[in-house]
C-alpha positions in Angstrom: -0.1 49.1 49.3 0.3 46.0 47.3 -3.9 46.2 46.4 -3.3 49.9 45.0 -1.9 48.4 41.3 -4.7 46.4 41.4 -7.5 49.3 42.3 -5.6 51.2 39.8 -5.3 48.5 37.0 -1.7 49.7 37.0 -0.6 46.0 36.9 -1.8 46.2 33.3 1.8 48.6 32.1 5.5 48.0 32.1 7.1 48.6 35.4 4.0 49.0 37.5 2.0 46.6 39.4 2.7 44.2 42.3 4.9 40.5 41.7 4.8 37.5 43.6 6.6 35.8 41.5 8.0 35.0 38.1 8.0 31.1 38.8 5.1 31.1 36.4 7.0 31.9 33.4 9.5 29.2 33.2 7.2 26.6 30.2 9.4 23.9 31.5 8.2 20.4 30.1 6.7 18.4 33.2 4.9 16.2 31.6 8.0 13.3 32.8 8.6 15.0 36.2 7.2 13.4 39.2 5.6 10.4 37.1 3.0 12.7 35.5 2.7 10.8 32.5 2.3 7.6 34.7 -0.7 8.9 36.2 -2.1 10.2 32.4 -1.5 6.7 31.5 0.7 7.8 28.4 4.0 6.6 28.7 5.9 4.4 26.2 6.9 1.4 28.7 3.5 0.7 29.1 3.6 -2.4 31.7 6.3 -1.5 33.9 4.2 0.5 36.7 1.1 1.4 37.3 -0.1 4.0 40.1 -1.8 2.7 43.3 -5.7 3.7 42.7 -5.8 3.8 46.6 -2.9 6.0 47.1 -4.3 9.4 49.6 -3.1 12.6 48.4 -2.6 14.7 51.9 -1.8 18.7 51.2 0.8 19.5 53.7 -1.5 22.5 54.9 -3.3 19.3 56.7 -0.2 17.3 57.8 -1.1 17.4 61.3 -5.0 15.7 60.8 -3.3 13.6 57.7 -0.7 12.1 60.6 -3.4 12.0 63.7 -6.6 11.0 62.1 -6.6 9.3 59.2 -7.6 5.8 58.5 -5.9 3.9 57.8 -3.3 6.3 59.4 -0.6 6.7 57.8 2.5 4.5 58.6 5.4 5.8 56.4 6.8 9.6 56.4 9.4 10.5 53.8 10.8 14.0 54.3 12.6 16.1 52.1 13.3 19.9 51.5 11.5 20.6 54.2 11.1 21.2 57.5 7.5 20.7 58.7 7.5 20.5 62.3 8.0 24.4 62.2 6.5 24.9 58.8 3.8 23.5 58.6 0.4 25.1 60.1 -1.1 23.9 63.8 2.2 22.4 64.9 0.8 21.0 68.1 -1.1 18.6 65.7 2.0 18.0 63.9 4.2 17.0 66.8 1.6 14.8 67.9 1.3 12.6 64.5 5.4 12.6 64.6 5.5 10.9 67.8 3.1 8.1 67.0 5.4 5.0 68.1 3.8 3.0 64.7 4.5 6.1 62.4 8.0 5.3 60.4 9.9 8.4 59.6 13.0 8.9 57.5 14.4 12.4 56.8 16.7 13.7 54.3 18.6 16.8 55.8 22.0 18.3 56.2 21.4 20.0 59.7 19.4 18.5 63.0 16.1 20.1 62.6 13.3 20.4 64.8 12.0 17.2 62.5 14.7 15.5 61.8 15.1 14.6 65.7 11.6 12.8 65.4 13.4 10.3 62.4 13.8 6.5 62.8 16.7 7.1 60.0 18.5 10.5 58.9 20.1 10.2 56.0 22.7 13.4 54.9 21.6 15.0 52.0 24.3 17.2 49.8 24.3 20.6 49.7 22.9 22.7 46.8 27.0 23.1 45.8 27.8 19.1 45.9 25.3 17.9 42.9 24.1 19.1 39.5 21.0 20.8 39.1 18.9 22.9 36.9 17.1 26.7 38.7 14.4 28.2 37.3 13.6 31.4 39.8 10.6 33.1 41.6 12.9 36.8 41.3 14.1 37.0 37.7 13.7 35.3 34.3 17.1 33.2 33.7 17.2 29.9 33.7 20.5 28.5 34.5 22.8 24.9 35.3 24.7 24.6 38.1 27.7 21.7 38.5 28.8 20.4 41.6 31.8 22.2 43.3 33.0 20.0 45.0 32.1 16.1 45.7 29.5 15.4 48.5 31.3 15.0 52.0 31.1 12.1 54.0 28.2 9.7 53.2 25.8 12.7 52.3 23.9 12.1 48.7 21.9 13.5 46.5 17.9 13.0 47.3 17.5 11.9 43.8 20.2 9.3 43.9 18.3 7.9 47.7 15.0 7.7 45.1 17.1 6.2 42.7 18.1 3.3 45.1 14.9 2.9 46.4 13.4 1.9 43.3 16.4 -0.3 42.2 16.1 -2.1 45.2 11.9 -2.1 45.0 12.6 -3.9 41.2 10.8 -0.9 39.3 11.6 -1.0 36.0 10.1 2.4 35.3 12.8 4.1 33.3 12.7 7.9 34.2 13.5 6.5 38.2 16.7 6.2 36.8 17.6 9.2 35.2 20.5 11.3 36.2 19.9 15.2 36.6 21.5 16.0 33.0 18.9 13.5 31.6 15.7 15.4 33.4 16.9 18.7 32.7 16.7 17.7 28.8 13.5 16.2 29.1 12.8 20.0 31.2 13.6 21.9 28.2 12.4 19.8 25.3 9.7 22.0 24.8 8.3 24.3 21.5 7.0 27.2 23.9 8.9 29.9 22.3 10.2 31.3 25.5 12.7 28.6 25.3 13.2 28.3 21.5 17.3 28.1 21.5 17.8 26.8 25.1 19.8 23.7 25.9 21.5 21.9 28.0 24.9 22.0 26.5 24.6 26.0 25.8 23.0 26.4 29.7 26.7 24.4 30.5 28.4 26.8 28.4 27.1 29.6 29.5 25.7 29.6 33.1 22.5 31.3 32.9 20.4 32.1 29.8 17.6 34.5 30.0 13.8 33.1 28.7 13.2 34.7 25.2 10.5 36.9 26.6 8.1 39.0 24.0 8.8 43.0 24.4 6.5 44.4 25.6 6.4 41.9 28.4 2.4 42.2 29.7 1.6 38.4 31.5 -1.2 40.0 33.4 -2.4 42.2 30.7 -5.7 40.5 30.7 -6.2 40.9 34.7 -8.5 39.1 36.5 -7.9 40.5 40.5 -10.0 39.4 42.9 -10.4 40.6 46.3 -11.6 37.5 49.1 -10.5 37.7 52.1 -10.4 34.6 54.2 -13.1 34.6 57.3 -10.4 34.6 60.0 -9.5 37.7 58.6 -13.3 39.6 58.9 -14.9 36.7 61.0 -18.8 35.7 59.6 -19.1 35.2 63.3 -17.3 37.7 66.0 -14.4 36.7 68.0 -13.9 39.1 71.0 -10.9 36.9 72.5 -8.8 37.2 69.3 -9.5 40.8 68.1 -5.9 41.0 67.1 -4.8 39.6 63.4 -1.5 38.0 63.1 1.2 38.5 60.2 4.5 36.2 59.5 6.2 37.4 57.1 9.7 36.7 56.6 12.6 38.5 58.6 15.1 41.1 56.3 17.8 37.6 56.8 15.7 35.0 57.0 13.5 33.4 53.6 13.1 30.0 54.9 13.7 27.9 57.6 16.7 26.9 55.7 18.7 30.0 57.4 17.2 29.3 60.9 20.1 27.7 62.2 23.5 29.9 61.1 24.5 32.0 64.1 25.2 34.8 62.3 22.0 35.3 60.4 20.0 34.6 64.1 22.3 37.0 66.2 22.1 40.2 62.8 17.9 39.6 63.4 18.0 40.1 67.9 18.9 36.0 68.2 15.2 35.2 68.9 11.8 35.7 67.7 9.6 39.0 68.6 6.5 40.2 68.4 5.4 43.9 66.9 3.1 45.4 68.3 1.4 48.8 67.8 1.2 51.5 70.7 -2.1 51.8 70.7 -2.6 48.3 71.1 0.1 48.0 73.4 -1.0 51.0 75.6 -4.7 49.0 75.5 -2.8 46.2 77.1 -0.2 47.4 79.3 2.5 46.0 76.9 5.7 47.7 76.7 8.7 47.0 75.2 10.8 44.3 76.5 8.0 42.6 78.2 7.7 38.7 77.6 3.6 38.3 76.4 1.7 35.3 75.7 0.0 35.3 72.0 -3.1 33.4 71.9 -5.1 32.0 69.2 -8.1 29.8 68.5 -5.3 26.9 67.9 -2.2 27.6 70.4 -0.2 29.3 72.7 3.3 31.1 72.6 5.4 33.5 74.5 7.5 35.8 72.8 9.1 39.1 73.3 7.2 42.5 73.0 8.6 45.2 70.3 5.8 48.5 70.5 6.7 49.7 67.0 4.5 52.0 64.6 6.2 49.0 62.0 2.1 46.9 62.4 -1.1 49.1 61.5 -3.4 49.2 64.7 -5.3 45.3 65.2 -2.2 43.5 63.7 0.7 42.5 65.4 3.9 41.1 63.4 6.2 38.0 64.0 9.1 37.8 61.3 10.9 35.1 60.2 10.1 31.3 60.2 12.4 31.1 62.9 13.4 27.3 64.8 11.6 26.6 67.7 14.5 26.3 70.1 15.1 30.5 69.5 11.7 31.5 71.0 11.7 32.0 74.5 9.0 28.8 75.4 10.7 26.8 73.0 7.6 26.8 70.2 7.1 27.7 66.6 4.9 30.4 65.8 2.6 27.7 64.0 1.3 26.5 67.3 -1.0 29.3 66.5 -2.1 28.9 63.2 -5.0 26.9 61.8 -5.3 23.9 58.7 -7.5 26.1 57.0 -7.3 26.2 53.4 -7.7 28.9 50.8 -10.8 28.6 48.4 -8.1 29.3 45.9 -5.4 26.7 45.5 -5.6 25.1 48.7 -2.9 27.6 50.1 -2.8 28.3 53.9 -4.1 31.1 55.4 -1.4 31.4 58.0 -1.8 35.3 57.5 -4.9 35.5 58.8 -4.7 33.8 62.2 -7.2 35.9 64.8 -5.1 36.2 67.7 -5.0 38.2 71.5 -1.9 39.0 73.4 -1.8 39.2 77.2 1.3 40.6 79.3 3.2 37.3 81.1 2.0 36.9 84.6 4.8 35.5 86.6 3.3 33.6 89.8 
């Protein structure tokens, strides 16, 4: 359904086509975040820091060869905002790099994750409510500033203020290490685009949430292009008989992120474990039925999960929803022990929608 706006060139008219999202649309000013300016070489403390020329650049899709094979490997892991042992693709690979005795790994989290139990140090990290931040969104067009609610508990701190003390106590002078979040959400908005012409700070303080100054009609995609490529997992240039099946993860009705995996209530309102769905036809072809623990195999993995025959998946897909914690699923394994590194010609994306998969009823010895 989502291709018809595009076959239709429906996407081209208010309230028709299909959205992603609107992160796109926020013309914040970046050029200070994350050091870009450092690497243009434009700053104004020229002197103070200069990027490493040999430094790797590792896309997360490929965290599992980056930590296994490498060289020189890599030594130091700094986590943050994620959770990669389940997230990212070919976990098997993962898990394997994450318990190299020579690999150093500190984690910033506010619950035990499945990758935080592989850290040399966990440090607490706030919660979104316990420091000052400024949301752009990937559902709406409003900016908006949220202050703390209440102060962080125990020793937990903000991930900026960890970076902060890292490079006090590494004696860089680089100014923009040190700024606070009110200081980077100026430099954010000190832009000319005229979709934030009136937008500061002190009037996002004032008012909570401010809504971009977006031209009416509003048409981003006016101009198209679409393009249709599917991935070769998904129609194979060579045939794979053993996977005939393909796989789709998309996220359960509760669950966005991994970042829900963990509260009890969310996990018991989506069946309290992961299952797979499955349609009768391909069921029937199997001598799956409902209830019935199977094993899904791919080119990369193994895992065992519960059967659901459903008319939900078109025959030659089957469904696992939700990016669910590993210690949920009935073997104990992330649904990316099945999925591949492989990137997307476009953007370096992963193609964990795609995965060529079979799925055998468990045979109990």
């Amino acid at each position: 359904m989502i291709l018809l706006p595009a076959l239709l060139g429906a996407w081209r008219y208010p309230g028709c086509g299909a959205m992603l999202s609107t992160s796109g649309a926020f013309p914040l000013n970046k050029r200070f975040l994350g050091g870009r300016h450092l690497l243009e070489g434009d700053h104004p403390h020229e002197g103070y820091f200069r990027p490493n020329p040999r430094a790797r650049a590792v896309n997360m899709n490929a965290l599992g060869t980056a930590l296994t094979e490498l060289d020189p490997p890599i030594r130091v892991l700094f986590v943050f905002n994620t959770n990669p042992l389940v997230v990212a693709p070919n976990t098997g690979k993962v898990r394997a790099g994450l318990e190299r005795e020579d690999l150093f790994t500190v984690v910033l989290e506010q619950v035990m994750t499945e990758t935080a139990r592989f850290a040399d140090y966990l440090l607490p990290a706030t919660f979104f409510y316990e420091h000052p931040d400024l949301y752009t969104s990937y559902g709406h067009y409003y900016l908006s500033w949220n202050e703390p609610l209440s102060p962080p508990a125990g020793e937990a701190r903000p991930n900026t203020w960890v970076f902060r003390e890292l490079a006090r106590r590494l004696g860089l002078k680089e100014p923009t290490l040190y700024w606070t979040a009110e200081e980077v959400a100026e430099s954010l908005l000190a832009s000319d685009h005229p979709y934030l012409e009136g937008i500061t700070l002190e009037r996002l303080k004032r008012e909570g949430f401010v809504k971009l100054n977006l031209p009416r009609p509003f048409l981003p995609f006016a101009q198209g292009p679409v393009r249709f490529s599917p991935p070769p997992e998904v129609i194979p240039t060579e045939p794979l008989p053993e996977y005939p099946l393909i796989l789709l993860t998309p996220p359960a009705h509760r669950f966005l992120n991994t970042t829900y995996g963990d509260v009890k209530a969310l996990v018991e309102a989506e069946g309290g474990e992961p299952r797979l769905l499955i349609h009768p036809e391909d069921a029937e072809a199997r001598g799956i039925r409902s209830g019935m623990l199977v094993h899904v195999l791919s080119p990369w993995g193994r895992i065992t999960r519960k059967a659901v025959v459903s008319q939900a998946p078109i025959p030659g897909t089957v469904v696992l929803e939700g990016t669910w914690w590993e210690k949920w699923a009935p073997d104990g394994k992330g649904v990316n022990h099945l999925t591949s590194e492989r990137l997307t010609d476009l953007g370096g994306g992963s193609t964990f929608h795609s995965t060529p998969v079979e799925v055998e009823p468990l045979r109990l010895a």
